[in-house]
C-alpha positions in Angstrom: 7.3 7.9 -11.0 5.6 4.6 -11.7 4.2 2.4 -9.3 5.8 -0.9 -11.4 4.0 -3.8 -9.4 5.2 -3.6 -5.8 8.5 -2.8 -6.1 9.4 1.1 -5.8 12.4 2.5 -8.5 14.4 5.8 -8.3 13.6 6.8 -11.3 10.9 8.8 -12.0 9.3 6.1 -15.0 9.6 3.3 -12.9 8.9 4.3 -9.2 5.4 4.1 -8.5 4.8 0.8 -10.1 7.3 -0.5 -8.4 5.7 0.1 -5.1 3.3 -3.1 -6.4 5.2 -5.3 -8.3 7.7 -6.6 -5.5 10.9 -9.3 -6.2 13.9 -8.6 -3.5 16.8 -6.8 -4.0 19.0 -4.6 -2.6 16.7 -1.3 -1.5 16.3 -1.4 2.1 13.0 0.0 1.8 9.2 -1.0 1.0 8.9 -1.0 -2.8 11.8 1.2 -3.0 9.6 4.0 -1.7 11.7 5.1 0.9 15.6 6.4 1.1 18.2 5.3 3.4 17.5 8.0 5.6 14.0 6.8 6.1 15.1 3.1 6.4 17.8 3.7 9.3 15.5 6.6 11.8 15.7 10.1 12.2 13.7 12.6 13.6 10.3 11.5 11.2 10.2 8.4 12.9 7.0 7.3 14.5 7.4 6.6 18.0 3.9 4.3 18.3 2.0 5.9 20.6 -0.1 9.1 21.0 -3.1 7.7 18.3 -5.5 5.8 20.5 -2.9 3.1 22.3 -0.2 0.4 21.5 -3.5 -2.4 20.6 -5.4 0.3 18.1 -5.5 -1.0 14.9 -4.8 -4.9 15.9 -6.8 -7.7 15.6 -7.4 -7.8 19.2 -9.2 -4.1 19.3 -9.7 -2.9 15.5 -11.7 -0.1 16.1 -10.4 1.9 18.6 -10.1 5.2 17.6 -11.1 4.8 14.3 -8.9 1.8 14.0 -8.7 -0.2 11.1 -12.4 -2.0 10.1 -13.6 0.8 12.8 -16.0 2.3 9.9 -16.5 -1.0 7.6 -20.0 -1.9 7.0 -20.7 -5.8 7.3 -22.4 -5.4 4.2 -21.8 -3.4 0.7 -19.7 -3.8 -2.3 -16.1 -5.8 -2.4 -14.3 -2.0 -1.5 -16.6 -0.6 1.5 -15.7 -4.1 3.1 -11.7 -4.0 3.4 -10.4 -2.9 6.4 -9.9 1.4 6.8 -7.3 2.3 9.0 -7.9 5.9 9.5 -4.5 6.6 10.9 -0.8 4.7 10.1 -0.1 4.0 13.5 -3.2 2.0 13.0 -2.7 0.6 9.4 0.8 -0.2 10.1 -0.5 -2.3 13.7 -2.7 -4.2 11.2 -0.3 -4.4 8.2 2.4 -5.9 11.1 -0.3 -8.9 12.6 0.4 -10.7 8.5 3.7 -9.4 8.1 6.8 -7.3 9.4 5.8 -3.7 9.9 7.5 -2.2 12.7 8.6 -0.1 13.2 6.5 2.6 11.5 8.8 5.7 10.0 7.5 8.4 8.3 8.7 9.9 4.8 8.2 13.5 4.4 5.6 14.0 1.1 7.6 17.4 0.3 10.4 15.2 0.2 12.7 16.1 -3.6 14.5 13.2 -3.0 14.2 10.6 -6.0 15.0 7.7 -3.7 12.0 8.4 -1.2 10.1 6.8 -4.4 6.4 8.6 -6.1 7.0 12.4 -7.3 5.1 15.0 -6.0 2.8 15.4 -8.9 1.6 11.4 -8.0 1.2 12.1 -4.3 -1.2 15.0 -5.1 -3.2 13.0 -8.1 -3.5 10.1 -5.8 -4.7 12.2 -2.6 -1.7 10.7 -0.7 -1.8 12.8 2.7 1.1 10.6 4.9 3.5 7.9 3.9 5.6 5.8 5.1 8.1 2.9 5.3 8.2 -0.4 7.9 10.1 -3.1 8.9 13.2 -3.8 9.7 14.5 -2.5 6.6 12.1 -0.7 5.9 11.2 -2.9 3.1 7.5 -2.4 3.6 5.5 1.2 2.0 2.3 2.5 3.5 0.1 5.4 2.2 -2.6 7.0 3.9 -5.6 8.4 1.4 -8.0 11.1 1.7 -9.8 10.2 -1.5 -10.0 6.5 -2.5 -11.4 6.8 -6.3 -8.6 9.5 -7.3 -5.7 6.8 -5.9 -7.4 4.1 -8.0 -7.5 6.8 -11.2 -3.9 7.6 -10.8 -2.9 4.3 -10.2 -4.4 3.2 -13.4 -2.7 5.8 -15.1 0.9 5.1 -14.0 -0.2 1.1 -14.9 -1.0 2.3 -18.8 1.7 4.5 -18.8 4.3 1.8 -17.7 3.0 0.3 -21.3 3.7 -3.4 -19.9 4.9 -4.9 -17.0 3.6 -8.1 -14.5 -0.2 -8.4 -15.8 -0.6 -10.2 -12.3 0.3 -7.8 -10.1 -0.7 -4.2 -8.7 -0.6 -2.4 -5.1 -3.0 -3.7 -1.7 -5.1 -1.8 -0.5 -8.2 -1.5 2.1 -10.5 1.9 2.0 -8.2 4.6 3.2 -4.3 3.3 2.7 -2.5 1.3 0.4 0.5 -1.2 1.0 3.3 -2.2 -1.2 6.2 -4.3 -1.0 10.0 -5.6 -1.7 8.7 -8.8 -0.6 6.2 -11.3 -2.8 5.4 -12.7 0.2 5.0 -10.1 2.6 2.3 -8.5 -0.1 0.9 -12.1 -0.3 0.0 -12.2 3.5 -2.3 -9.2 3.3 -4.4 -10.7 0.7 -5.3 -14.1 2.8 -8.7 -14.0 4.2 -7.7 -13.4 7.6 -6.0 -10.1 6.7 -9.4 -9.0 4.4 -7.0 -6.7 2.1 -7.5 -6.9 -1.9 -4.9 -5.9 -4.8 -5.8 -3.5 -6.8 -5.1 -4.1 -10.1 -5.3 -2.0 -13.5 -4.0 -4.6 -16.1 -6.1 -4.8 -19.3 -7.2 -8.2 -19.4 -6.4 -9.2 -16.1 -8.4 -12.7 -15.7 -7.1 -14.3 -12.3 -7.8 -18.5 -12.2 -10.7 -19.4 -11.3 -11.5 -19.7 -7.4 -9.8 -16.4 -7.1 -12.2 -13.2 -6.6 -12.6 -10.4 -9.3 -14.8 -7.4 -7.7 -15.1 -4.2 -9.1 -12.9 -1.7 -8.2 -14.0 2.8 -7.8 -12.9 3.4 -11.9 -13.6 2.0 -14.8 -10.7 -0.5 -15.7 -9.7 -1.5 -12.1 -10.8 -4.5 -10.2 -10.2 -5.9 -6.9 -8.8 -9.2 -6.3 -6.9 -11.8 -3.8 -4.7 -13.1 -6.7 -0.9 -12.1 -7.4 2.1 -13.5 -8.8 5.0 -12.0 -8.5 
């Protein structure tokens, strides 16, 4: 599995960079993380509710609940200031005020499917704990994580293992969930000010133009920044 910038393959080499790297095409779902199965509904759909109310994680009350920015500190490094969700009702509410995201539909993590997009032995590396596709084709991937520096060390592994691929590119992320993409632009909205998310990226010599923010990222190799190409 290999998260090829933004765009999620079947295949086992190619589906985890995919989730960042995004471009169009014909899978109905977010990065090609999710199956048709997901895409369409089921019984592992999220209905909305239940979490802390229909406005938790929006702009208009982001920390409800734990909503998203609910624990982010006005001041610290580049990472302890993007937004943390603490739920996906709630990062998928603030994923959908830049871009389509609803509705939210969960993807089993014990799922053996190939299509449903990273392999098992990802999801454990990264410290995935929920994951899921939205929009109204599902085009959109969200995962939830418990542990923020072991995501960013697995990442960086599938990036050196893809050996290659879009130098400008990578996966968005705030402190506890990560968001990846079919669509350029929909991975483009999150990282406008307003939204406050930041691309991971794990290219060696990444140098974005200037004007465009390079922060450190949790390992060695990483940074965080607002610029992407497709």
């Amino acid at each position: 599995m290999r998260f090829k910038p933004l765009l999620i393959t079947v295949t086992a080499t190619t589906a985890l960079l995919s989730l960042t790297g995004c471009g169009g095409g014909d899978n109905p779902t977010l990065g090609g993380i999710g199956g048709d199965s997901v895409a369409t509904g089921g019984d592992n759909a999220y209905n909305g509710t239940g979490d802390g109310g229909p406005n938790e994680g929006t702009l208009d009350n982001p920390t409800k609940n734990g909503g998203v920015n609910g624990n982010a500190p006005k001041d610290g490094t580049a990472f302890q200031k993007l937004p943390k969700a603490a739920t996906m009702a709630a990062a998928a509410r603030f994923v959908n005020g830049f871009t389509d995201c609803d509705p939210i539909r969960a993807i089993p993590l014990d799922s053996g499917e190939p299509s449903t997009g990273p392999d098992q032995k990802f999801l454990k590396s990264a410290a995935v704990i929920e994951r899921g596709t939205c929009g109204s084709r599902g085009r959109t991937s969200i995962y939830m994580i418990k542990d923020a520096k072991a995501f960013q060390t697995a990442f960086k592994a599938e990036v050196a293992a893809q050996q290659g691929g879009n130098r400008n590119s990578g996966i968005v992320i705030g402190q506890d969930f990560a968001m990846g993409s079919e669509s350029s632009d929909a991975m483009s909205s999150l990282l406008t000010p307003q939204a406050g998310l930041l691309m991971l990226n794990c290219h060696e010599g990444f140098t974005p133009p200037s004007g465009y923010r390079k922060e450190p990222a949790l390992v060695k190799g990483c940074v965080l920044t607002d610029y992407y190409v497709d």
